[in-house]
N, C-alpha and C positions, 0 to 999 in steps of 0.2 A: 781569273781564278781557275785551279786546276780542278779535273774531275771530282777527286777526292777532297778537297776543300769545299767545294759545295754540295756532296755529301754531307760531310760534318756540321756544315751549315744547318741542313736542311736537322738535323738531328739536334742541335742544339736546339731550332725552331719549334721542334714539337717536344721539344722535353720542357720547354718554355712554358706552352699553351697546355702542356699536362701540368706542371706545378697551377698555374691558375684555375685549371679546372679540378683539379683536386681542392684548392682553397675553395672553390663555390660550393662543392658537392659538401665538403666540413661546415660549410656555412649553410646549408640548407640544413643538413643532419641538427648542427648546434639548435636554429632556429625551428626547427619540429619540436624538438625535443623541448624548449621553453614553451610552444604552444602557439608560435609565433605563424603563423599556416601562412600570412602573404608572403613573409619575408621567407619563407620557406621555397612556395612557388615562385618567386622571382630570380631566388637563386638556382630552381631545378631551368627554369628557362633559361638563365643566364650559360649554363653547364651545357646544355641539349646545343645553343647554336654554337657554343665554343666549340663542344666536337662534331660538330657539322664543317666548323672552320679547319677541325682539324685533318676532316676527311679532306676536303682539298688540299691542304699540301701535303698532307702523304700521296693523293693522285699525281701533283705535280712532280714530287720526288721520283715517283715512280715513273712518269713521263721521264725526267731528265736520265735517270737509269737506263731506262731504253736510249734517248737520245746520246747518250755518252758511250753505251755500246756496241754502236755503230762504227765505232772509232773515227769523230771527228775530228777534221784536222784544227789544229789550232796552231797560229801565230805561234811563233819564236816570243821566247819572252827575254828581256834583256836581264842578261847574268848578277846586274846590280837590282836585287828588289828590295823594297823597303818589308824591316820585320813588322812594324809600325801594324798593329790592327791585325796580324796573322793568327787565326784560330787555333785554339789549344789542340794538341794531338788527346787522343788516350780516352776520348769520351767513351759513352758507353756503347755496349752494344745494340744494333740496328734492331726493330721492333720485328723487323722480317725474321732473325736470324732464330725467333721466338715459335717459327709457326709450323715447322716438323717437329720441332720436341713435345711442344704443348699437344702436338694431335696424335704423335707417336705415344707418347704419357698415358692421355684417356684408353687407348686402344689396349694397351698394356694393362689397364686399371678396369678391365671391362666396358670401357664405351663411356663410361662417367664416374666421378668421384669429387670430392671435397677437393676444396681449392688448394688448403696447405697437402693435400696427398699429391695433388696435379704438380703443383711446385716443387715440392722433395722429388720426385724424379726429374723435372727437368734440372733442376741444379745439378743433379747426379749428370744427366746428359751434357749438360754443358760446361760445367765444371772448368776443362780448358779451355772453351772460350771466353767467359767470361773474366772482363779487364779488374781492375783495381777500381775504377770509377765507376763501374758496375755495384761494389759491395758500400758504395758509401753511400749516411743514410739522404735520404732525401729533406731538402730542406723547412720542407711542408711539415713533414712527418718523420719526427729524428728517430723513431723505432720502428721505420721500413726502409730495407736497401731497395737504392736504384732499381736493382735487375727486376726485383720481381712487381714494380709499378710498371714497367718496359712488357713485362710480361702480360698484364690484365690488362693494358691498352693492347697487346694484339690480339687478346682474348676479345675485346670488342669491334677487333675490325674481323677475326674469323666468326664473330656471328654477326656480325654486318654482311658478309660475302656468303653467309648460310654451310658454311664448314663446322660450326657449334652451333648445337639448338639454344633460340632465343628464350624458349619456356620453360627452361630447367626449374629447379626448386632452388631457391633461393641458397646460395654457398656454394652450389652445387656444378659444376662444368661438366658437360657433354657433348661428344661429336657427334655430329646428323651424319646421313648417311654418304651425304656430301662429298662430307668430311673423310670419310673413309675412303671414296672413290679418288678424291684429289692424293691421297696418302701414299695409295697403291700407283695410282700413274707414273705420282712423282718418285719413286722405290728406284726408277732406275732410271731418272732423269735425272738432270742435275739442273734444279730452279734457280732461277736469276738473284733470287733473292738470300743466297744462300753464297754465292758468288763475291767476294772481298771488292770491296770496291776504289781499288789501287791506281 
């Protein structure tokens, strides 16, 4: 498999384990909301080690990122491959690609703001990066596109890494100070994650 097929892999994989944990999290909300409190907490546990599950392979992704840009050598592959099982081009875009704009956004927005103000700029930011399979809606949920589910999953791994504060008010996103200092660093770096992965 070439570098960038197990990319894609890897991104199919978590957009996998997000549709599932988005069905738990609908299904805990449904079942509060009936009054139903175990079936509730069984689905917020169910949710909590999925994206536990999910932290590992985005580390592992991120491992192979490194390991790939190293420029491994790889075997010749013979000119005859089978298309047989070859993954779709055109998926969406990588949750990394999510993590300058969303923290550029708050910075721009005062340090914090509501999630649909956070969003409308980055769409504005990203505008041309974002693919065709980015605006389509998610299957879970047919009156949300892809990008901006892509988007609140890297919202929770920038407050998992302490670049967003965890204790906002609820709707509410903000950069810690973190967040600011990674911002500025990366101003005239250029992060891996930001990097096409061809």
């Amino acid at each position: 498999m070439e570098t960038n097929e197990v990319h894609v892999a890897f991104e199919i994989l978590l957009e996998e384990i997000e549709t599932v944990a988005n069905a738990f999290n609908d299904a805990g909300a449904e079942a509060f909301r009936a009054g139903d409190y175990e079936r509730a907490r069984q689905a917020i546990e169910e949710a909590t080690r999925l994206a536990e599950f999910r932290e590992k392979v985005k580390a592992l992704q991120r491992e192979w990122a490194a390991f790939s840009a190293k420029g491994i050598k790889r075997a010749k592959r013979k000119a005859t491959r089978r298309a047989k099982g070859r993954l779709p081009r055109g998926l969406r875009t990588s949750e990394d690609a999510f993590r300058r704009p969303i923290l550029e956004a708050l910075v721009e927005l005062g340090g914090s703001a509501r999630i649909g103000e956070v969003l409308e700029r980055v769409e504005a930011k990203m505008k041309h990066v974002l693919n065709e399979y980015d605006w389509q809606p998610l299957p879970s949920e047919p009156n949300s596109v892809r990008w901006k589910n892509t988007a609140q999953w890297c919202r929770n791994t920038l407050v998992r890494e302490g670049l967003m504060k965890s204790d906002s008010p609820h709707g509410i996103w903000e950069i810690s100070e973190a967040g600011r200092k990674w911002l500025k660093n990366k101003s005239t770096a250029v992060w891996e994650g930001e990097i096409g992965y061809d």
